[in-house]
C-alpha positions in Angstrom: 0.0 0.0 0.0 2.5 2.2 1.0 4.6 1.8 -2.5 1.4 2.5 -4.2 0.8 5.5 -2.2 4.1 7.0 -3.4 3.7 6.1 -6.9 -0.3 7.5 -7.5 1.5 11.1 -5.3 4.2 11.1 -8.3 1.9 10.8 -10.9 -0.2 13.6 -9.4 2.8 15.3 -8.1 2.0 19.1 -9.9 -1.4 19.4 -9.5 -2.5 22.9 -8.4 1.2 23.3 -7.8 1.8 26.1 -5.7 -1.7 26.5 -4.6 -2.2 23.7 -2.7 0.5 21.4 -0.8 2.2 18.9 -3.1 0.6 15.6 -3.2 2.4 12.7 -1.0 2.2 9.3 0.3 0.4 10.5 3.2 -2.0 12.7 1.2 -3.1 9.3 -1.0 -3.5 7.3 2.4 -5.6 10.0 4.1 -7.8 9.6 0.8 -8.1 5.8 0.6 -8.5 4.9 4.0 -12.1 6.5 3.6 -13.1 3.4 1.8 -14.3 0.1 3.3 -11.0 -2.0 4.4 -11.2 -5.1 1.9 -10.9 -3.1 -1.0 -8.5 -0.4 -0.4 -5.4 -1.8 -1.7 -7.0 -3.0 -5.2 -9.1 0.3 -5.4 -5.9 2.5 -4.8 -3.9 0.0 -7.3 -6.9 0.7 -10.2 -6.9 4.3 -9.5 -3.3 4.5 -10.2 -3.7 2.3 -13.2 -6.7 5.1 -14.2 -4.8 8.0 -13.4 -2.0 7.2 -14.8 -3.8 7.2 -17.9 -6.0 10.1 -17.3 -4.1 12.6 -15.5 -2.8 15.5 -17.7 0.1 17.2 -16.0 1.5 20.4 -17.2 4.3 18.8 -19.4 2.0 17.0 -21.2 -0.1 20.3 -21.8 2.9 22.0 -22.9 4.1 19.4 -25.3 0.4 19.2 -27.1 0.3 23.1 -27.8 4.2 22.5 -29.0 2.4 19.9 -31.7 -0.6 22.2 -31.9 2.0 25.2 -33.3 3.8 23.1 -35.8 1.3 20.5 -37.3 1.7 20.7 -41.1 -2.4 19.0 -41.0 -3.2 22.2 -39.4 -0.4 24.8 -40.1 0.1 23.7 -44.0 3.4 24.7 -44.7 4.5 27.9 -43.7 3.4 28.1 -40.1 3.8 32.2 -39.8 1.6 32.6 -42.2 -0.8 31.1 -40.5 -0.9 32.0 -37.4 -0.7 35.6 -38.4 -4.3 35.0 -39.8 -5.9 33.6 -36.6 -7.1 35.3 -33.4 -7.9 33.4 -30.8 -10.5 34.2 -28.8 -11.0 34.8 -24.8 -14.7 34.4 -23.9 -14.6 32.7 -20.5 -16.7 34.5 -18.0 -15.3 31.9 -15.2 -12.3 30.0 -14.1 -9.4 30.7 -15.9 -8.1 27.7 -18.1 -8.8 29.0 -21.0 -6.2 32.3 -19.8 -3.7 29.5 -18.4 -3.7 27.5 -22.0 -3.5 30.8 -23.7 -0.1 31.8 -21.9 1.0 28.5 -22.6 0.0 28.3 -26.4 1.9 32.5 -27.0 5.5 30.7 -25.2 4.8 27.9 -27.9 4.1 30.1 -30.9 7.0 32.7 -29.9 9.4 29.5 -29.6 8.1 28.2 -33.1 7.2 31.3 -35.0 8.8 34.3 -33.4 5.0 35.3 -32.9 2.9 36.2 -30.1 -0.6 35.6 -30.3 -1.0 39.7 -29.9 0.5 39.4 -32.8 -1.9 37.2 -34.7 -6.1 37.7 -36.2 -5.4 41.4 -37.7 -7.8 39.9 -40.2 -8.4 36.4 -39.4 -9.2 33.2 -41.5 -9.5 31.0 -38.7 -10.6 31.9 -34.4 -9.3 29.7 -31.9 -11.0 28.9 -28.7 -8.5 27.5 -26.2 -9.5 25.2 -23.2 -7.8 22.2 -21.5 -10.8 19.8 -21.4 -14.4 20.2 -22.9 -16.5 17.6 -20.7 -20.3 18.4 -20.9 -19.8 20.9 -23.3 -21.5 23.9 -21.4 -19.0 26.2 -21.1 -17.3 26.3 -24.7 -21.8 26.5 -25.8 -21.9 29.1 -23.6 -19.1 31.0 -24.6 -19.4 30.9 -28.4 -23.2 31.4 -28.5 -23.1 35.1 -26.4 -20.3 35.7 -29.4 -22.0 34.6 -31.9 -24.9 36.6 -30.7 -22.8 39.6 -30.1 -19.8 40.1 -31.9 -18.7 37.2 -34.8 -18.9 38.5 -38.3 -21.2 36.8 -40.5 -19.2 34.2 -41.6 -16.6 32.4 -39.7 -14.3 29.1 -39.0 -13.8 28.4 -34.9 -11.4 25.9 -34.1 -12.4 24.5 -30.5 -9.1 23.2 -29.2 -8.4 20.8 -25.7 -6.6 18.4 -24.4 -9.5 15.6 -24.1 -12.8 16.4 -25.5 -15.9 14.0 -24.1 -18.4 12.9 -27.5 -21.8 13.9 -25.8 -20.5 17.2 -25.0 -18.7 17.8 -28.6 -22.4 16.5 -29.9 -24.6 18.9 -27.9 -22.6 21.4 -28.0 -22.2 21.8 -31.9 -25.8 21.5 -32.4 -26.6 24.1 -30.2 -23.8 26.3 -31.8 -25.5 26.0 -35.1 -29.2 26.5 -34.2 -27.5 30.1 -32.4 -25.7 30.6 -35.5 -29.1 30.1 -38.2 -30.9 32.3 -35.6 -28.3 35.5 -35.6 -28.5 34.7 -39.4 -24.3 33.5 -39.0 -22.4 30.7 -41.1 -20.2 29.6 -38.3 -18.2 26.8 -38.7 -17.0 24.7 -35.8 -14.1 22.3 -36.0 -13.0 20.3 -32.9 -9.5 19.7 -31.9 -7.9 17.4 -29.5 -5.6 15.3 -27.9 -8.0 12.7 -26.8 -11.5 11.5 -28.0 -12.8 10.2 -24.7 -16.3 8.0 -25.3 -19.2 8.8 -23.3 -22.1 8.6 -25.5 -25.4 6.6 -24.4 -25.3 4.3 -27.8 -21.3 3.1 -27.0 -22.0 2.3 -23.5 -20.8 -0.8 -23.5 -16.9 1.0 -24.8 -17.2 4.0 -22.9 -14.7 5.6 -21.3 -16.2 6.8 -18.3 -17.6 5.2 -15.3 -21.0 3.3 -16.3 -22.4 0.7 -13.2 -23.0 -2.6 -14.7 -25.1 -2.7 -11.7 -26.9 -0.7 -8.9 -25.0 -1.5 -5.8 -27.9 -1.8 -2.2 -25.8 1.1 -0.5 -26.6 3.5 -3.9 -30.5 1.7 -4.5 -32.4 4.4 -2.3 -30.5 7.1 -4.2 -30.9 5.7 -7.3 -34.8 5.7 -6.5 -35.0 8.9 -6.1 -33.6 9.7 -9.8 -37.7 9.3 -10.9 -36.2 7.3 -13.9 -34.3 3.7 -14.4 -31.2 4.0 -14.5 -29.3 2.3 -17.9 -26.7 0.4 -16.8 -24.0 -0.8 -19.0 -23.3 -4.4 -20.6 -20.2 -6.8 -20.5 -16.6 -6.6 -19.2 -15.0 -4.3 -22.0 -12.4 -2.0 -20.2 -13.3 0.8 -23.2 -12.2 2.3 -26.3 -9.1 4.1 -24.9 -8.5 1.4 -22.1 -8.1 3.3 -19.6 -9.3 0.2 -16.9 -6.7 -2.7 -16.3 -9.9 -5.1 -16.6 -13.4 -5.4 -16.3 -13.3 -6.7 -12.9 -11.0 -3.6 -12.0 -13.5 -1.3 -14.0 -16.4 -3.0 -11.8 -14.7 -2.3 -8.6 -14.0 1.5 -9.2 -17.4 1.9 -10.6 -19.3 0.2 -7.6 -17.1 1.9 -5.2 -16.6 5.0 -6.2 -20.7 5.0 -6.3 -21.4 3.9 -3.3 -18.5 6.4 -1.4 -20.2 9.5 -3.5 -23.7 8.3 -2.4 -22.0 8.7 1.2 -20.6 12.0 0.2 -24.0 12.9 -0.9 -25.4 12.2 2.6 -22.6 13.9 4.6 -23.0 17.3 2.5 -26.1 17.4 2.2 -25.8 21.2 0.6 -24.4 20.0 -2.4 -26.9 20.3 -5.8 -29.0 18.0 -7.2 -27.0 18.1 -10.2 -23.6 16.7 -8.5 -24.0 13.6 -8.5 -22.2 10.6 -7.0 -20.1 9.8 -10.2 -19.8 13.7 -11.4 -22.2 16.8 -12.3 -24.5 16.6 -14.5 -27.8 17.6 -15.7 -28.9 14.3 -16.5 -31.0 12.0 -13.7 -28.2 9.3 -13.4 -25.8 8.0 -11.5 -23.1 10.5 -12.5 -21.0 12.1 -15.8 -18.4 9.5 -14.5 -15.0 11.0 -16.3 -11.6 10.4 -14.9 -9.8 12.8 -16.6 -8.2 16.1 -15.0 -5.8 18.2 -15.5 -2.8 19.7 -13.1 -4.8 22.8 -13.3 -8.2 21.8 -11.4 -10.3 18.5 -11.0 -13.6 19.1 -13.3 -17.0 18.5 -11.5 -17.8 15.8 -14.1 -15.3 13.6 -12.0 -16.9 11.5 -9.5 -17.6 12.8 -5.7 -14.6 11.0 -4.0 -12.0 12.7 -5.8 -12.5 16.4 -5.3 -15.5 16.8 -2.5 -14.7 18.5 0.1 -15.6 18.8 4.4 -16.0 15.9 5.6 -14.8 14.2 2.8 -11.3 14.6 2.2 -10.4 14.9 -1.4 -7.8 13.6 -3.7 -7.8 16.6 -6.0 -8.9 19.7 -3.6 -11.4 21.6 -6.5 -10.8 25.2 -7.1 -14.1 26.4 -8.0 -15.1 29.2 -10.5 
């Protein structure tokens, strides 16, 4: 347990760094000793096979806006050029990832163009919205409808950029884009780039990569109840598209578990909305969004409960909230 421990803090070792105390051995133990004895070690052992996977530290970032600067499939041949003719866009209202990516993406531009992205979209062919992860797709919807509504010219091609982008999200969120678009009378074009498709739709359950229950465990049943609708649960062993799970027995344990911990969570802050639920926010009356993924800047609500809830829980991945 204790190796484990120290290898789950390194993998986690930057996140929030310098806001909150580095991640250690101690820090992971605190964590997993909230779960029920029998299943700490191969809970903790799964989680660090997940995370390893799904974790995103700054490094990582760094080197995808690198490939983001230089890519001939979006770039073409003569990089300059091209950049010179995009401006990139900040429309975030809250949090500040999309500021963070931005600084980032201008020390990766100036390192392979000798531009700064001041320096870019005098009269652009191409706007750029910046973001580390798109999950449910609210925020980037959000963002480019009130410009679209306010101030994008009649015609224009948005490049939605991140590090992992979740399908239902990407879905909802382009056709709400264009239905804002046909009703300001705008030809907007959306194109979606990323790192990392990451599978969450209802119709590839079964190879999702997010937690779906194959089953409703007792401890979660009242809860569950109290959705007002049955909850689809998914089919088979398969670990997912991106296999992120060691197995399907692993995935089964960290899906039951990590339910049945939020539904505690749940009960013990009992001010938290309706909407966070125990496997991650969402809208939707089910057990949870269920991602894994998050960054070294912040832990998205759309992760389960037990990694970022706060008093009396203690968290993994203390959230910073917008």
């Amino acid at each position: 347990m204790e190796q484990i421990c120290q290898q789950l803090a390194a993998v986690i070792a930057d996140y929030r760094h310098g806001d909150v105390p580095q991640p250690d051995a101690d820090h992971v133990r605190r964590w997993i000793d909230q779960f029920p004895g029998a299943v700490r070690e191969p809970l903790l052992t799964e989680t660090l096979h997940v995370l390893t996977r799904t974790y995103i530290p700054k490094e990582q970032v760094k080197m995808f806006l690198k490939g983001v600067a230089t890519n001939k499939k979006i770039v073409g041949d003569d990089p300059p050029a091209f950049w010179s003719g995009v401006r990139f866009l900040r429309l975030q209202q809250a949090g500040n990832s999309q500021k963070d990516m931005l600084a980032l993406f201008d020390v990766a531009l100036q390192e392979a163009c000798g531009l700064s992205i001041q320096d870019c979209g005098a009269n652009p062919h191409t706007y750029f919205y910046l973001d580390d992860a798109v999950f449910s797709g609210g925020r980037v919807k959000g963002d480019l409808i009130r410009w679209i509504e306010a101030d994008a010219p009649k015609q224009a091609k948005v490049a939605v950029i991140a590090m992992a982008v979740h399908t239902l999200g990407e879905f909802f969120a382009s056709g709400d884009i264009k239905k804002a678009a046909d009703a300001a009378g705008k030809q907007i074009n959306v194109e979606w780039w990323r790192s990392v498709t990451v599978e969450d739709r209802k119709y590839y359950m079964s190879t999702s990569d997010v937690l779906r229950p194959t089953a409703i465990p007792a401890e979660a049943q009242t809860y569950v109840n109290g959705l007002g609708t049955a909850p689809i649960l998914r089919e088979g062993s398969n670990v997912g598209s991106l296999k992120l799970f060691s197995s399907g027995d692993a995935r089964h344990l960290i899906e039951q578990e990590f339910l049945k911990a939020g539904v505690k969570v749940r009960e013990c802050c009992p001010l938290l909305p309706a909407q966070m639920r125990p496997l991650g926010c969402t809208l939707m009356r089910t057990t949870g969004f269920g991602s894994m993924f998050v960054t070294y800047r912040n832990c998205a609500n759309n992760t389960p409960l037990v990694l970022w809830a706060g008093h009396p829980w203690y968290p993994l991945f203390p959230r910073r909230t917008n």
